[in-house]
C-alpha positions in Angstrom: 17.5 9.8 -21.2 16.5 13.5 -20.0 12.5 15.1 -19.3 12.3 18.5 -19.7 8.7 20.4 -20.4 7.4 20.5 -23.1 8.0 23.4 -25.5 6.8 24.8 -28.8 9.6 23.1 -31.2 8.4 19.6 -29.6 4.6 19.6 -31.0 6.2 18.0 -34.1 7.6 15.3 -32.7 4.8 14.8 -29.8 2.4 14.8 -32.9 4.2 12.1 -35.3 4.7 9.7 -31.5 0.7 9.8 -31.2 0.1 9.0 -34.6 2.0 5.7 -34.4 0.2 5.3 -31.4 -2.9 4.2 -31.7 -3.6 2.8 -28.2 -2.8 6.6 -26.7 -5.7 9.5 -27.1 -5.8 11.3 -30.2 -5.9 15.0 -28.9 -4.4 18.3 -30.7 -1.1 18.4 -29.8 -0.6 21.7 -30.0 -3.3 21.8 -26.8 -1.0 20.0 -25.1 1.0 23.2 -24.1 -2.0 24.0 -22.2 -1.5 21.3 -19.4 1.6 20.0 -17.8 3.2 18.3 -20.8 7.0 16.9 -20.0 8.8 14.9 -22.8 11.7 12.2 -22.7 14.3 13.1 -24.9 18.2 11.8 -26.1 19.0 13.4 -29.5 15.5 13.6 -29.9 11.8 13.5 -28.6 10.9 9.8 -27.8 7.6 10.5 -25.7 5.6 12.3 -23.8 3.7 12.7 -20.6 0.7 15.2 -20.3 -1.2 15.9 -16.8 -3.3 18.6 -15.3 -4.4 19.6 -12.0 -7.9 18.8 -11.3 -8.7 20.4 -7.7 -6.4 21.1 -4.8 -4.2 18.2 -4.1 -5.5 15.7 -7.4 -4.0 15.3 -10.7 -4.6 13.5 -14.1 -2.9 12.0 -16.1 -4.0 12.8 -20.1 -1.9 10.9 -21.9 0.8 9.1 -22.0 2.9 7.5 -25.7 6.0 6.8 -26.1 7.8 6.6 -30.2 7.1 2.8 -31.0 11.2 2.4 -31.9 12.0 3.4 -28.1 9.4 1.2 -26.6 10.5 -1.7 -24.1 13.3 0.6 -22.7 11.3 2.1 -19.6 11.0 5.5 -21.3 7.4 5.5 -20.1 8.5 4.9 -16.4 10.8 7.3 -16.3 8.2 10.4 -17.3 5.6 8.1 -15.1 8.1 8.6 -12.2 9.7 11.7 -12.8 6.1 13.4 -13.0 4.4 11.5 -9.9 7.4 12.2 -7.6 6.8 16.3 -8.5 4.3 16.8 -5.4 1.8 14.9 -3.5 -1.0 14.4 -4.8 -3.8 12.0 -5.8 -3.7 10.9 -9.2 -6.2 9.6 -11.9 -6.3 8.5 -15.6 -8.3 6.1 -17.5 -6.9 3.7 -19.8 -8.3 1.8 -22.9 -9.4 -2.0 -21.7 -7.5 -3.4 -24.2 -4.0 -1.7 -23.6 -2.8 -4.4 -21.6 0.9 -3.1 -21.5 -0.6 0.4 -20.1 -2.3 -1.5 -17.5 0.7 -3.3 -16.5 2.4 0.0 -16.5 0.2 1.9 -14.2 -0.2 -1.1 -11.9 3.1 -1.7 -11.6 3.6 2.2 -10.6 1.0 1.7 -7.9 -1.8 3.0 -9.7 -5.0 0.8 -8.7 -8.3 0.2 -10.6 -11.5 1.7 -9.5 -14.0 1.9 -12.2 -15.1 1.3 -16.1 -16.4 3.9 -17.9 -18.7 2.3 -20.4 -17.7 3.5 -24.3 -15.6 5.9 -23.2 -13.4 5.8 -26.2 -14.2 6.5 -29.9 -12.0 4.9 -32.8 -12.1 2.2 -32.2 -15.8 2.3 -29.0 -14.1 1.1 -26.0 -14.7 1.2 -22.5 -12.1 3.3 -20.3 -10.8 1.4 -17.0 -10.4 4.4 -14.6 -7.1 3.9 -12.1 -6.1 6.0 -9.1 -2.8 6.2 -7.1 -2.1 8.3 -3.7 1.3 9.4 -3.6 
């Protein structure tokens, strides 16, 4: 398994991964060229990893999803990784309540919990737990 940016011929394949992924944000994938977006790939796109920069020395992390056929094999650890160990920086995200394996994910990565944002998400309402991690 490889991660490379993201380019142009990926939207395709980042757009059919978020559509089987409920769990994950349900942006425009074709605004994902705007950010940082890096995808895991062997023959083909199996997920994908979109950040920004948010001020001098902080990042976020936008989404995350990862094709439901490749899940279970540490695809999303390896963008997880291969993006935080870029740069130093402080990093946050916020994460559905429900997504338990996401949770387990970012905790596991170091990534801490230090707020709820009430309703955050739309289809279906759900608050957002918001993380942080200082590399």
């Amino acid at each position: 398994m490889n991660v490379r940016a993201a380019t142009p011929e990926d939207l395709a394949a980042i757009a059919e991964i978020q559509a089987l992924s409920p769990e994950a944000s349900q942006w425009e994938p074709e605004n994902y060229l705007d950010y940082d977006c890096t995808v895991a790939f062997e023959t083909r796109v199996i997920g994908f990893l979109v950040t920004r920069q948010t001020a001098p020395g902080e990042r976020e992390i936008l989404n995350l999803a990862v094709d439901p056929s490749q899940r279970r094999r540490g695809v999303a650890r390896v963008l997880l990784e291969a993006e935080l160990g870029r740069e130093r920086n402080q990093w946050f995200l916020e994460v559905r309540e429900s997504n338990q394996n996401a949770l387990k994910l970012y905790q596991s990565a170091g990534f801490r919990v230090t707020g709820r944002r009430e309703s955050y998400y739309s289809n279906p309402p759900e608050s957002g737990i918001v993380m942080q991690f200082d590399s």
